[in-house]
KOLNUDO-262199 format. One record per residue (C-alpha): residue in one letter; x, y, z. Coordinates in pm, whole numbers, padded with zeros to 5 digits, always signed. Each point is the difference from the previous one (the first is absolute). Layout:
aXYZ
...
***
This chain:
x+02856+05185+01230
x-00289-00216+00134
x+00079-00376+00167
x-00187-00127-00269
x+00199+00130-00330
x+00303-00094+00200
x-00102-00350+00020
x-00127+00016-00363
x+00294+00091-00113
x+00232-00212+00221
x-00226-00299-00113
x+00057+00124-00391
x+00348-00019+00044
x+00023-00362+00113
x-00272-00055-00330
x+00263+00150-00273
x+00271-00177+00140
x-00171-00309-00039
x-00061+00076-00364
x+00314+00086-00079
x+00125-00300+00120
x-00247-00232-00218
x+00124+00178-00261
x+00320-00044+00002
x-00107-00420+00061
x-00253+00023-00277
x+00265+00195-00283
x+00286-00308+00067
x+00058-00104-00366
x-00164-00345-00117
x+00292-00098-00079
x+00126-00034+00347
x-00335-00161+00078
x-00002-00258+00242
x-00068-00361-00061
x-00399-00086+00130
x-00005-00289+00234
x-00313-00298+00042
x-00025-00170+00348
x-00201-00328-00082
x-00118-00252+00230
x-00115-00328-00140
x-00269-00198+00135
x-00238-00279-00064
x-00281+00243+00143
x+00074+00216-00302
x-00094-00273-00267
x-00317-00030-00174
x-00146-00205+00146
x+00224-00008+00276
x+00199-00257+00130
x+00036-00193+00283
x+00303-00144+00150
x+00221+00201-00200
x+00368+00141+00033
x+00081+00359+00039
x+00236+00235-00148
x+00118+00347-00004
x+00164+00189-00318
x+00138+00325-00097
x-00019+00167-00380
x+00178+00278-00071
x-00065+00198-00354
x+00218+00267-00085
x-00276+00190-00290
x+00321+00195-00147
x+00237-00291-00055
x-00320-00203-00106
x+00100-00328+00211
x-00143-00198+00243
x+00127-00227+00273
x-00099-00251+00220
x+00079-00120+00414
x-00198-00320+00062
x-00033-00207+00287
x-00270-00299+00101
x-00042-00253+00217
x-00241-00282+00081
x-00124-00071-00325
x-00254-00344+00005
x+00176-00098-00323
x+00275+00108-00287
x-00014+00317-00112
x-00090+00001-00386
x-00008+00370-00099
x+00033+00321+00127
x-00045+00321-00182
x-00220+00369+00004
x-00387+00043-00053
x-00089+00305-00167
x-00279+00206-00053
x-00243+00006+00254
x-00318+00220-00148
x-00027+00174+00401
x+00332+00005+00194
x+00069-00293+00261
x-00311-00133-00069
x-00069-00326+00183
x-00192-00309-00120
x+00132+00064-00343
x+00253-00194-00226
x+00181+00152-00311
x+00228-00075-00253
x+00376-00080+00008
x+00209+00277-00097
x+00336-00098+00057
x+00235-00336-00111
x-00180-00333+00019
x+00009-00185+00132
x+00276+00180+00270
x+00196+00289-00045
x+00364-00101-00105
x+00193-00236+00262
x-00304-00038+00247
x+00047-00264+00208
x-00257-00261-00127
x-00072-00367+00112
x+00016+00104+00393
x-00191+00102+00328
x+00234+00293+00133
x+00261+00195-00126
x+00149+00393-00119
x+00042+00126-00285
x+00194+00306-00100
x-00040+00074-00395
x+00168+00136-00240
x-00126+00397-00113
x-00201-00062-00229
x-00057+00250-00305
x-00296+00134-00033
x-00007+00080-00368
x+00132-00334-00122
x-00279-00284-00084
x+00175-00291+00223
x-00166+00132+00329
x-00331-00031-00105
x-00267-00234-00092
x-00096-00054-00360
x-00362+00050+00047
x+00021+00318+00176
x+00224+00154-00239
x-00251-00103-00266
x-00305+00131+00172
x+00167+00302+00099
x+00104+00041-00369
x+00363+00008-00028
x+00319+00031+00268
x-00005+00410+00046
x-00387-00059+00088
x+00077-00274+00228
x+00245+00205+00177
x-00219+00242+00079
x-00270-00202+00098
x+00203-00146+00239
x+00181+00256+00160
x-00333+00156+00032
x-00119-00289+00171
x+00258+00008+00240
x-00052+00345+00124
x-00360+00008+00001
x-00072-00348+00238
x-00144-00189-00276
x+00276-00306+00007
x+00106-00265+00212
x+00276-00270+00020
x-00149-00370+00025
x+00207-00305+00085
x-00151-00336-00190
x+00042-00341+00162
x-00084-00361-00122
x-00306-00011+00268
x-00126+00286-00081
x+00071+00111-00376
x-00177+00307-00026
x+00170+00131+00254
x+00145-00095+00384
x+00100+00378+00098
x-00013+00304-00127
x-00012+00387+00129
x-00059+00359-00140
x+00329+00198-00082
x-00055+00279+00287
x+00230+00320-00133
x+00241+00095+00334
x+00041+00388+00105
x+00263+00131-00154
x+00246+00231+00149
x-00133+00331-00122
x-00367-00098+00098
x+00118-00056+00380
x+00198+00342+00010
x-00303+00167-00156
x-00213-00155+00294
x+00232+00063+00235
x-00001+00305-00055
x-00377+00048-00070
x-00062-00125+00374
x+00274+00206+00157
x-00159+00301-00167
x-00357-00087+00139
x+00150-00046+00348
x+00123+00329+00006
x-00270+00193-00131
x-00216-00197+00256
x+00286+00122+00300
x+00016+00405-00109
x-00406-00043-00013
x-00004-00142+00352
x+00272+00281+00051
x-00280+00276-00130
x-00331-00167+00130
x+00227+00025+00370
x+00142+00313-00046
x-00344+00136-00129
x-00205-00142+00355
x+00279+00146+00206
x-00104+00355-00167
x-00375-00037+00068
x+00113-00076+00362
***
């Protein structure tokens, strides 16, 4: 057998195996899905128009699409004035779009237990239900046309980049800080690239393997 199939098939081997393995990550039941995590950072950059001083903040949002829920780590800092709301933006037309302001989809004017009426704090809510009319805002649920439709609609918005989280202030009522809801890797996704790059590092070591072996025959 030629140096060449040898390699072909050493390289097919390392291919399959692969495979196999995303397929065993890709067939894990949904009901054993993981919950999806947002990174957010809030700035006054972010506004539109922005603004200038502002505070800063940082937040993480973690939806769990099988248990329907939703639930919120907040922290700011800096603000010029008292916080006065705080709450989701959803549905951007064209996902993290900049210089672009949408409605409110969530509680107004703060989601339940906020910490209104101050320049830095945390917050830590409850988990909110995702199928129950009290997280939302009135107006969305109406122009969505009903609560099922509003769910959907925003748990689409959150996995496709077309929301952000906006912190309100007396100075600046439209809107001190806000930031898009980035999605974080999740665990499967890193072991799938993982091993995606181990596998291209190896085919490129058993080619350098051949192209050597190959020169040392024309020699």
């Amino acid at each position: 057998m030629s140096l060449h199939r040898l390699f072909r098939l050493g390289g097919m081997k390392y291919i399959l195996l692969l495979l196999a393995l995303m397929e065993g990550l890709l067939l894990v039941p949904v009901t054993h899905a993981t919950p999806i995590h947002f990174a957010v950072t809030l700035s006054g950059a972010s506004e539109v128009p922005p603004v200038s001083p502002a505070g800063t903040g940082q937040a993480l949002i973690t939806l769990d699409p099988v248990a329907q829920t939703l639930q919120l780590n907040i922290t700011f800092s800096g603000l010029t004035s008292n916080t006065q709301a705080a709450h989701i933006h959803c549905c951007l037309a064209i996902p993290f779009s900049t210089g672009v302001n949408i409605g409110v989809a969530t509680t107004v004017p703060a989601f339940t237990g906020f910490p209104l009426g101050v320049t830095s704090g945390n917050y830590s809510s409850p988990v909110f239900d995702l199928t129950q009319a009290g997280i939302y805002n009135p107006a969305f649920v109406t122009a969505q046309g009903g609560i099922p439709q509003a769910e959907a609609a925003f748990i689409s918005g959150l996995l496709t980049g077309r929301t952000y989280l906006n912190l309100h202030t007396v100075n600046s009522p439209s809107g001190e800080i806000r930031g898009f809801l980035f999605a974080t890797p999740e665990p499967a996704s890193l072991v799938l690239l993982g091993l995606g790059l181990c596998v291209v590092v190896l085919m490129r070591h058993r080619r350098g393997a051949f192209l050597a072996m190959r020169s040392i025959r024309g020699l």
